[in-house]
N, CA, C and O of each residue as an XYZ file, in Angstrom:
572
protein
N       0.805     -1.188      0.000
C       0.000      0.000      0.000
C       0.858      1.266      0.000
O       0.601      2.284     -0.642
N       1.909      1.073      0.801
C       2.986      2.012      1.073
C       3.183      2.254     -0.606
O       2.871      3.305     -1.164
N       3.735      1.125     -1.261
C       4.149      1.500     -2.423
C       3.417      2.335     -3.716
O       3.966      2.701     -4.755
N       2.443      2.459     -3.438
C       1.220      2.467     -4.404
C       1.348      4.233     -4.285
O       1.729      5.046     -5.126
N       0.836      4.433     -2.810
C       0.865      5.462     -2.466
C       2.172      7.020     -3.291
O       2.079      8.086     -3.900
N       3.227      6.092     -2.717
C       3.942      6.733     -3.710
C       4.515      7.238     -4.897
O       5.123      8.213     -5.339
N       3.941      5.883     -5.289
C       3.852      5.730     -6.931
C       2.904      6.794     -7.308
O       3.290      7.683     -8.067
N       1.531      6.786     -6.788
C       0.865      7.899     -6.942
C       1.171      9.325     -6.811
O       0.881     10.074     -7.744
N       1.940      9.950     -5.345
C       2.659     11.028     -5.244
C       3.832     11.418     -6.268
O       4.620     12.326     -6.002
N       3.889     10.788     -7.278
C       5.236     10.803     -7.932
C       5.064     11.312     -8.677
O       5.686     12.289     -9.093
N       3.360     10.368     -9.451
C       2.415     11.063    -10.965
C       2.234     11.711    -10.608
O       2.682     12.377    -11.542
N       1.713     12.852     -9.566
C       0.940     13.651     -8.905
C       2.055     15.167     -9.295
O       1.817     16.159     -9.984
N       3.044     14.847     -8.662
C       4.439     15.912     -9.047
C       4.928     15.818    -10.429
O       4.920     16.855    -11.092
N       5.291     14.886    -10.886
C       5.377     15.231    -12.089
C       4.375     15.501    -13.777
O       4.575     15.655    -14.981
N       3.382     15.422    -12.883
C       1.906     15.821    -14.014
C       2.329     16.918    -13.850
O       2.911     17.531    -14.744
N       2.044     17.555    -12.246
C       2.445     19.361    -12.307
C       2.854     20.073    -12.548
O       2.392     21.213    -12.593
N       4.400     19.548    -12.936
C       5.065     20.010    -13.733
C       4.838     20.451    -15.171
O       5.644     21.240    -15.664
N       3.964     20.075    -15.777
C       3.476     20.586    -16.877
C       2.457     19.564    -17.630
O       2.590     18.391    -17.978
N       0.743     21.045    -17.804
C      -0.059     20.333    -18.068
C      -0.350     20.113    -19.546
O      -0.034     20.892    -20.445
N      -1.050     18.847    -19.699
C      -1.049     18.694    -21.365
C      -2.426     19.146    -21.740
O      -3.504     18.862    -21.218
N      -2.115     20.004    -22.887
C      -3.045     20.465    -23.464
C      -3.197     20.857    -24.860
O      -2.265     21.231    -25.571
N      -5.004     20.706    -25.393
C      -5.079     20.769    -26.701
C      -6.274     22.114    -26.956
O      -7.177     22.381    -26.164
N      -6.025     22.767    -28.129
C      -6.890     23.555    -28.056
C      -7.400     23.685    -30.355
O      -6.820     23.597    -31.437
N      -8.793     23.930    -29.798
C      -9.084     24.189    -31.467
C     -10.591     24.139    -31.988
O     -11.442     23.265    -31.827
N     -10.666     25.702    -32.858
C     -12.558     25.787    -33.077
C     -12.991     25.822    -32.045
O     -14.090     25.279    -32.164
N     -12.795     26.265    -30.529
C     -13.745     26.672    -29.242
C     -13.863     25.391    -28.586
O     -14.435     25.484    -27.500
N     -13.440     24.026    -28.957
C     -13.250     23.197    -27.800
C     -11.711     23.160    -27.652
O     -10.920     23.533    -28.518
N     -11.286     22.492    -26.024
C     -10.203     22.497    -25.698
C     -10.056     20.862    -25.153
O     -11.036     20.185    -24.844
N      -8.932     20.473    -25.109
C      -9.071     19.347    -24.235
C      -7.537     19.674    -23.255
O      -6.568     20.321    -23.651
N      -7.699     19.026    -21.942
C      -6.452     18.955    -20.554
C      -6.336     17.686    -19.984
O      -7.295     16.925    -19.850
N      -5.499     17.501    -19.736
C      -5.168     16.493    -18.604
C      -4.262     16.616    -17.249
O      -3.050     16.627    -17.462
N      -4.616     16.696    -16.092
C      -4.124     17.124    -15.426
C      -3.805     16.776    -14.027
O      -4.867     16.300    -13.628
N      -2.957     16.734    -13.040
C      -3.422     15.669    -12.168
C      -4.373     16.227    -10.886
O      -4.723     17.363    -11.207
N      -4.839     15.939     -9.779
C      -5.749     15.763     -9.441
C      -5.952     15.628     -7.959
O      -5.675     14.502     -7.545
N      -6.360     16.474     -7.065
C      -6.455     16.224     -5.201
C      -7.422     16.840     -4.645
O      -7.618     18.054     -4.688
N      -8.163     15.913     -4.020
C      -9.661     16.411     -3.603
C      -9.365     15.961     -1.752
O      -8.462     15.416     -1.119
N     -10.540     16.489     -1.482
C     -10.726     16.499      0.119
C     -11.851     15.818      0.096
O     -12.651     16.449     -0.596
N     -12.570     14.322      0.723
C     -13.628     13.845      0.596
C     -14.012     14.272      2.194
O     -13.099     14.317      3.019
N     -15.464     14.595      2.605
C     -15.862     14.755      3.438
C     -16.944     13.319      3.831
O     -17.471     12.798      2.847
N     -17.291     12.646      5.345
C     -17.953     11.763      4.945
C     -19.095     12.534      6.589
O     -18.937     13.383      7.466
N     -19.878     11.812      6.271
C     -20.992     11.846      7.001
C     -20.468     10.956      8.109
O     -19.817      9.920      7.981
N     -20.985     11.716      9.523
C     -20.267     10.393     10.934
C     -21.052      9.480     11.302
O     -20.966      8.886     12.377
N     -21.948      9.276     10.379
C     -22.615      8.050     10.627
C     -22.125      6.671      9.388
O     -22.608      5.546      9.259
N     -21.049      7.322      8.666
C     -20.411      6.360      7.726
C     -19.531      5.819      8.291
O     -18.935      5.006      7.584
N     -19.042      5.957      9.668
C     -17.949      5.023      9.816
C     -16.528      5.614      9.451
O     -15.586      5.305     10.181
N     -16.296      6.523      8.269
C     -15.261      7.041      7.590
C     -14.852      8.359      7.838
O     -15.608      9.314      8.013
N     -13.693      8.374      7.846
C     -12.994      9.482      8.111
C     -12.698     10.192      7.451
O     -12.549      9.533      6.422
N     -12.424     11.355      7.185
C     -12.511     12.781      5.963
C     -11.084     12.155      5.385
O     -10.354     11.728      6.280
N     -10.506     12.018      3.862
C      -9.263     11.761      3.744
C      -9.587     12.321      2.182
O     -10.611     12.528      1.531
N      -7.530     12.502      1.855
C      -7.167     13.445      0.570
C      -7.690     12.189     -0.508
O      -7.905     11.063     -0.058
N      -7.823     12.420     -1.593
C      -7.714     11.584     -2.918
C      -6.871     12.014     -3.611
O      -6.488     13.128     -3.256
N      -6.202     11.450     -4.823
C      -5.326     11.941     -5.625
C      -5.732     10.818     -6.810
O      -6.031      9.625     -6.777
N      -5.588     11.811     -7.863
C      -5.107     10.776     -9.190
C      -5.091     12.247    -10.421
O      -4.492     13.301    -10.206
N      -5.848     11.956    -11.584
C      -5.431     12.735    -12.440
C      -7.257     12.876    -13.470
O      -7.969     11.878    -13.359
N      -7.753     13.917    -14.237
C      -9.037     14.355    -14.429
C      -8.560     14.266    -15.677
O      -7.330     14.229    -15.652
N      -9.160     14.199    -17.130
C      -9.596     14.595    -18.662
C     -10.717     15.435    -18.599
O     -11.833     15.082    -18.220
N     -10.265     17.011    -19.130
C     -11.477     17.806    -18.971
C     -11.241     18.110    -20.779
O     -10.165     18.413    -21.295
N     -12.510     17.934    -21.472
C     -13.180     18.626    -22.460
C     -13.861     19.944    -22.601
O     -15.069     19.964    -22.363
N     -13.162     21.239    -23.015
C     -13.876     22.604    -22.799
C     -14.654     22.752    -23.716
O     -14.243     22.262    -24.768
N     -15.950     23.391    -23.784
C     -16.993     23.918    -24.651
C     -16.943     25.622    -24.808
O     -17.866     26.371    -24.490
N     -15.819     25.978    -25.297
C     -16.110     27.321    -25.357
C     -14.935     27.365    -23.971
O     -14.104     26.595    -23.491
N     -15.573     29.097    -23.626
C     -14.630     29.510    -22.644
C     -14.959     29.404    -21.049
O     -14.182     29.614    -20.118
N     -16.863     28.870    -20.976
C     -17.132     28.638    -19.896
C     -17.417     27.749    -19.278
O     -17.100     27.695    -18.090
N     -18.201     26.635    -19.968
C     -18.925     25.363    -19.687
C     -17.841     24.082    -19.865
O     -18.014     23.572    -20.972
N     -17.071     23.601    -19.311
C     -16.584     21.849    -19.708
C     -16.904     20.923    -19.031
O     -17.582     21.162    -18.032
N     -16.524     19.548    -19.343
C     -17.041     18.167    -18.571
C     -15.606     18.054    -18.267
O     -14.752     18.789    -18.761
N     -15.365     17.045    -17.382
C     -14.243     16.297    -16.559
C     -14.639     15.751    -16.607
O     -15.860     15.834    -16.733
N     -13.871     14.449    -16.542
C     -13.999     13.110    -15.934
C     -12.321     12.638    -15.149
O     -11.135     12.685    -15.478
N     -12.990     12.272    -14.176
C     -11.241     12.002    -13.226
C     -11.279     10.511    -12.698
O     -12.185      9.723    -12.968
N     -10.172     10.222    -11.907
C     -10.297      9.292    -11.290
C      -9.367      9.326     -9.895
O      -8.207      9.728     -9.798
N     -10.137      8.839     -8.961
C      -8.956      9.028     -7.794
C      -8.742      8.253     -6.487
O      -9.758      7.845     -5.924
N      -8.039      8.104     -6.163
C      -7.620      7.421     -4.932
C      -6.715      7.736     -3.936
O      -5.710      8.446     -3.895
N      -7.504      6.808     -2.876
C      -7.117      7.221     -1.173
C      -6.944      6.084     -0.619
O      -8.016      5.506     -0.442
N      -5.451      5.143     -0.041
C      -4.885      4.145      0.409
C      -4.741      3.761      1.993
O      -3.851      4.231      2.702
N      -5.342      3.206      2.270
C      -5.395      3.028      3.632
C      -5.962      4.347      4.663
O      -5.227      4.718      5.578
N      -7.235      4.975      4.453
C      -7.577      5.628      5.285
C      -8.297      5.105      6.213
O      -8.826      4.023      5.956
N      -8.556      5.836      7.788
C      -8.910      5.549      8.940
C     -10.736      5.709      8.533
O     -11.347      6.599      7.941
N     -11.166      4.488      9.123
C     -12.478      4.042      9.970
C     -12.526      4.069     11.114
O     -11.592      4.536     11.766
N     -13.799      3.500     11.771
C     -14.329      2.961     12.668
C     -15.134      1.616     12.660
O     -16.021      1.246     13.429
N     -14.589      0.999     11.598
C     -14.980     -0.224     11.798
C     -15.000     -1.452     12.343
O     -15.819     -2.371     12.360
N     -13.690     -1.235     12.884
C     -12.968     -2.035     13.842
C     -13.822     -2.210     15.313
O     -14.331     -3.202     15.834
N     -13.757     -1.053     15.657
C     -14.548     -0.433     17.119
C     -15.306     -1.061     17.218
O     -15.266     -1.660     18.293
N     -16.870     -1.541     16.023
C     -17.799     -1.958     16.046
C     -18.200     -3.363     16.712
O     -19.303     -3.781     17.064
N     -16.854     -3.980     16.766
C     -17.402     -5.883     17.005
C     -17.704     -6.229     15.945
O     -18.234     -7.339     15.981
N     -17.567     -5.481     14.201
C     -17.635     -6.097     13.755
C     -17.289     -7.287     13.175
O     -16.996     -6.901     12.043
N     -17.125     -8.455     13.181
C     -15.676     -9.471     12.897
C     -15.296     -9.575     11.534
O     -16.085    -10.039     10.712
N     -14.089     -9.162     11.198
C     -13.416     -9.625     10.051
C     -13.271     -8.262      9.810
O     -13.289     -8.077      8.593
N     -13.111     -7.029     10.554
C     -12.790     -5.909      9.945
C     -11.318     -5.313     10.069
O     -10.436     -6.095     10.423
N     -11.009     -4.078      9.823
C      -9.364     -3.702     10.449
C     -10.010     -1.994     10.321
O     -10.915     -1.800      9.509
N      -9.670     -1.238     10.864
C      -9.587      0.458     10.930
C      -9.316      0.747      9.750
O      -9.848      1.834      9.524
N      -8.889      0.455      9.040
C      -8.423      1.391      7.144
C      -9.413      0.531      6.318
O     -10.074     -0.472      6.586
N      -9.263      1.313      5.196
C      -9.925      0.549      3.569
C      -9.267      1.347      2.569
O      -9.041      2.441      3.085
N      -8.830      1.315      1.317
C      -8.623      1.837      0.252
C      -9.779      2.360     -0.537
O     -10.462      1.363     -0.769
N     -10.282      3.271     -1.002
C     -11.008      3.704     -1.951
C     -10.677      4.284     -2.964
O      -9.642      4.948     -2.908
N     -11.542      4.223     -4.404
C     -11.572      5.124     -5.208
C     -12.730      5.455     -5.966
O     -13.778      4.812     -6.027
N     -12.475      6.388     -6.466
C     -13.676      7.352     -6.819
C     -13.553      7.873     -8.770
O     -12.904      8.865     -9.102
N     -14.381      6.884     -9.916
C     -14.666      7.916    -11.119
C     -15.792      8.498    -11.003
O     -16.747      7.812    -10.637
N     -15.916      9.443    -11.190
C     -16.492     10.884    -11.582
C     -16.828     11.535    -12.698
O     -15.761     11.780    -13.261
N     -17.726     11.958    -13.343
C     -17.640     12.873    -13.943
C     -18.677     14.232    -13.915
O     -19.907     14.295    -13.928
N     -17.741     15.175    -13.875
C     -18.460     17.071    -13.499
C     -18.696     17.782    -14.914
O     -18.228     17.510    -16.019
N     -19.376     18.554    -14.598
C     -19.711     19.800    -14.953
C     -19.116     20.847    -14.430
O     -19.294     21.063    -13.231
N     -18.360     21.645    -15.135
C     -17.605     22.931    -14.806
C     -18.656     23.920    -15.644
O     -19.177     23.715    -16.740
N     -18.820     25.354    -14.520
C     -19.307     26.305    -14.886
C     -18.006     27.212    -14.200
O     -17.540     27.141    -13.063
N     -17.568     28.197    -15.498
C     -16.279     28.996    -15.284
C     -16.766     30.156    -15.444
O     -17.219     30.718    -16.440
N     -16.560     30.668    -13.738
C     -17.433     32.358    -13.779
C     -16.496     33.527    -13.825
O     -16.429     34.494    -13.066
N     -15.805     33.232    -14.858
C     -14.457     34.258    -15.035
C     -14.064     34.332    -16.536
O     -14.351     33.400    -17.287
N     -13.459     35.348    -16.941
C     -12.780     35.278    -18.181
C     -11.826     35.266    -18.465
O     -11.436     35.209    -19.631
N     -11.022     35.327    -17.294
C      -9.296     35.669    -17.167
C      -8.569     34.556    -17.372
O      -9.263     33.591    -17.693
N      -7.487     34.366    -17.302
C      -6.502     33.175    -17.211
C      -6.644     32.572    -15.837
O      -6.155     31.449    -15.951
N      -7.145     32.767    -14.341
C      -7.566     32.302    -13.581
C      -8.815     32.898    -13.088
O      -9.004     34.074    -12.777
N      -9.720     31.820    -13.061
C     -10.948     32.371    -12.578
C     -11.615     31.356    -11.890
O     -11.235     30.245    -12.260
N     -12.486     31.337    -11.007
C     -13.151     30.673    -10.123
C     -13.927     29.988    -11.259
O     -14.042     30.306    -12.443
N     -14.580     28.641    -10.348
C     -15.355     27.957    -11.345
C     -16.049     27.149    -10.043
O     -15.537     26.838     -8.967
N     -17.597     26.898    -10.621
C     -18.287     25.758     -9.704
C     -18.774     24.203    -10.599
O     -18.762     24.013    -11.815
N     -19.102     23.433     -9.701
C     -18.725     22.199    -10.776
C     -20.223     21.200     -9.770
O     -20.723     21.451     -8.673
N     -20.464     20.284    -10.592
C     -21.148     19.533     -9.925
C     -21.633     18.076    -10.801
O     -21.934     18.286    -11.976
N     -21.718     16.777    -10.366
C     -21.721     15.806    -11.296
C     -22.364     14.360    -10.599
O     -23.501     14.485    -10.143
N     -21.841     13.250    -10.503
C     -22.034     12.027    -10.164
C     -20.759     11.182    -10.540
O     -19.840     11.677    -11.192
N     -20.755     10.088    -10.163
C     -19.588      9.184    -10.275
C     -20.029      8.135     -9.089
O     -20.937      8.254     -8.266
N     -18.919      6.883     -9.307
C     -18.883      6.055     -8.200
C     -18.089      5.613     -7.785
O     -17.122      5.165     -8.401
N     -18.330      5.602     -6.114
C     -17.191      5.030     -4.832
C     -17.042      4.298     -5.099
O     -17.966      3.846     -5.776
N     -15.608      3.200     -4.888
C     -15.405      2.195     -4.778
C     -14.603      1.690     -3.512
O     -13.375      1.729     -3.578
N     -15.259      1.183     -2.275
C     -14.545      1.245     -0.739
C     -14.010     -0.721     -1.126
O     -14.492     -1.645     -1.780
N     -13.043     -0.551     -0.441
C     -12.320     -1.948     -0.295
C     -11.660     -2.160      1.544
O     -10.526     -2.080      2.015
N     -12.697     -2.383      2.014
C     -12.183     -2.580      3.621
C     -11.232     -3.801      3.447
O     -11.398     -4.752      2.683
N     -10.174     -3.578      4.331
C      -9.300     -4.982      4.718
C     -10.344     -5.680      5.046
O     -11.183     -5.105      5.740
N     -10.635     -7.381      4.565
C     -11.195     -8.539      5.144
C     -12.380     -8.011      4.453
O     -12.643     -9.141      4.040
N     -13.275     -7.340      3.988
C     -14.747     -7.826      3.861
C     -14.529     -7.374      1.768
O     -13.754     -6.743      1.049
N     -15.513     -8.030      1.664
C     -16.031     -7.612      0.454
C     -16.216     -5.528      0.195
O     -16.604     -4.642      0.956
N     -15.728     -5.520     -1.183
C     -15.634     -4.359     -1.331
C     -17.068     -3.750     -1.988
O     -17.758     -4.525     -2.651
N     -17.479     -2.445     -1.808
C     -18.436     -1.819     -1.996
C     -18.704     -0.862     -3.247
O     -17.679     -0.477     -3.809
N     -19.529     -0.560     -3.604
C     -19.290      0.524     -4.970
C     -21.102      1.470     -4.585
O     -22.204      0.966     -4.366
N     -20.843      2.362     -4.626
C     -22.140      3.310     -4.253
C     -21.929      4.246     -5.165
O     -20.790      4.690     -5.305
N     -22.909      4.677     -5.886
C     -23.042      5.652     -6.820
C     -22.997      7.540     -5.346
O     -23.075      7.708     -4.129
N     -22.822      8.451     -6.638
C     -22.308      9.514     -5.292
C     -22.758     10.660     -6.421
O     -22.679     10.565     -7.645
N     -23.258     11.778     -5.614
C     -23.262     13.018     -6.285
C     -22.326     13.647     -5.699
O     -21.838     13.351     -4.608
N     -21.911     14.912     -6.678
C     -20.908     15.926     -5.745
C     -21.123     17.178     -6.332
O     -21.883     17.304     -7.291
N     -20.455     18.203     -5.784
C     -20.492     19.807     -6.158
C     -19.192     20.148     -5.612
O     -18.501     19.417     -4.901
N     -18.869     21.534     -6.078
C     -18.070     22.128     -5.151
C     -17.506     23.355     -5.961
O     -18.181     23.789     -6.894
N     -16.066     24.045     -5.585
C     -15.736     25.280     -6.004
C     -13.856     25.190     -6.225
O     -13.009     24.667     -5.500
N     -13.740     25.815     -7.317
C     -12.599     25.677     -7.380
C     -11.508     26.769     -8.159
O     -11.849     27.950     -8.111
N     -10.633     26.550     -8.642
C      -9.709     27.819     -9.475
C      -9.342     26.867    -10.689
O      -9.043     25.674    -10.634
N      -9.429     27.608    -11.686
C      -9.552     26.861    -13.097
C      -8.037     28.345    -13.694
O      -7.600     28.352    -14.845
């Protein structure tokens, strides 16, 4: 898991280093890499943790594009353990595809943008069978 992790932090730095991009006739296409903050509800058992991986966004013009990403989070903390449930351990791996809607409320070279879409979890607790739940999301960001 250790290893994975890093392997991931590695793509993560060197995507940043420079993003790929296509542009032409008012669509654009990017690829870019990718770190979100998942928040969970405390009745999930789960603990708030980073994701990382890397998004394909398609632009329509200068305001409206789709994303689609993918991402993952390696051994984050539960409470599953606590429970009595048997066959559990405190961590699970997850990941998360997605795909958003970007609305870009700016015209500049950086401008705020709000986004909102669906995609699905994929939780893998140590010892039990792994889970997949469909998910909505929103949020705000710098484009």
């Amino acid at each position: 898991m250790k290893h994975r992790t890093a392997g991931l932090l590695l793509t993560f730095l060197a995507l940043s280093a420079g993003f790929t991009g296509v542009a032409g006739q008012g669509l654009t296409a990017r690829v870019a890499p990718l770190a979100t903050a998942m928040r969970w509800s405390p009745e999930t058992g789960l603990e708030n943790a980073s994701f990382f991986g890397g998004a394909a966004t398609l632009g329509f013009g200068r305001y409206v594009s789709l994303q689609s990403s993918y991402r993952t989070a390696a051994g984050f903390a539960t409470s599953f353990g606590d429970s009595g449930y048997s066959g559990t351990d405190n961590s699970l791996d997850a990941s998360i595809f997605a795909t958003d809607v970007q609305l870009r409320l700016g015209s500049g070279r950086i401008a705020p943008v709000l986004l909102g879409g669906g995609g699905i979890v994929h939780l893998q607790p140590d010892g039990r069978e792994s889970v997949r739940q469909i998910m909505a999301n929103y949020g705000a960001g710098v484009d």
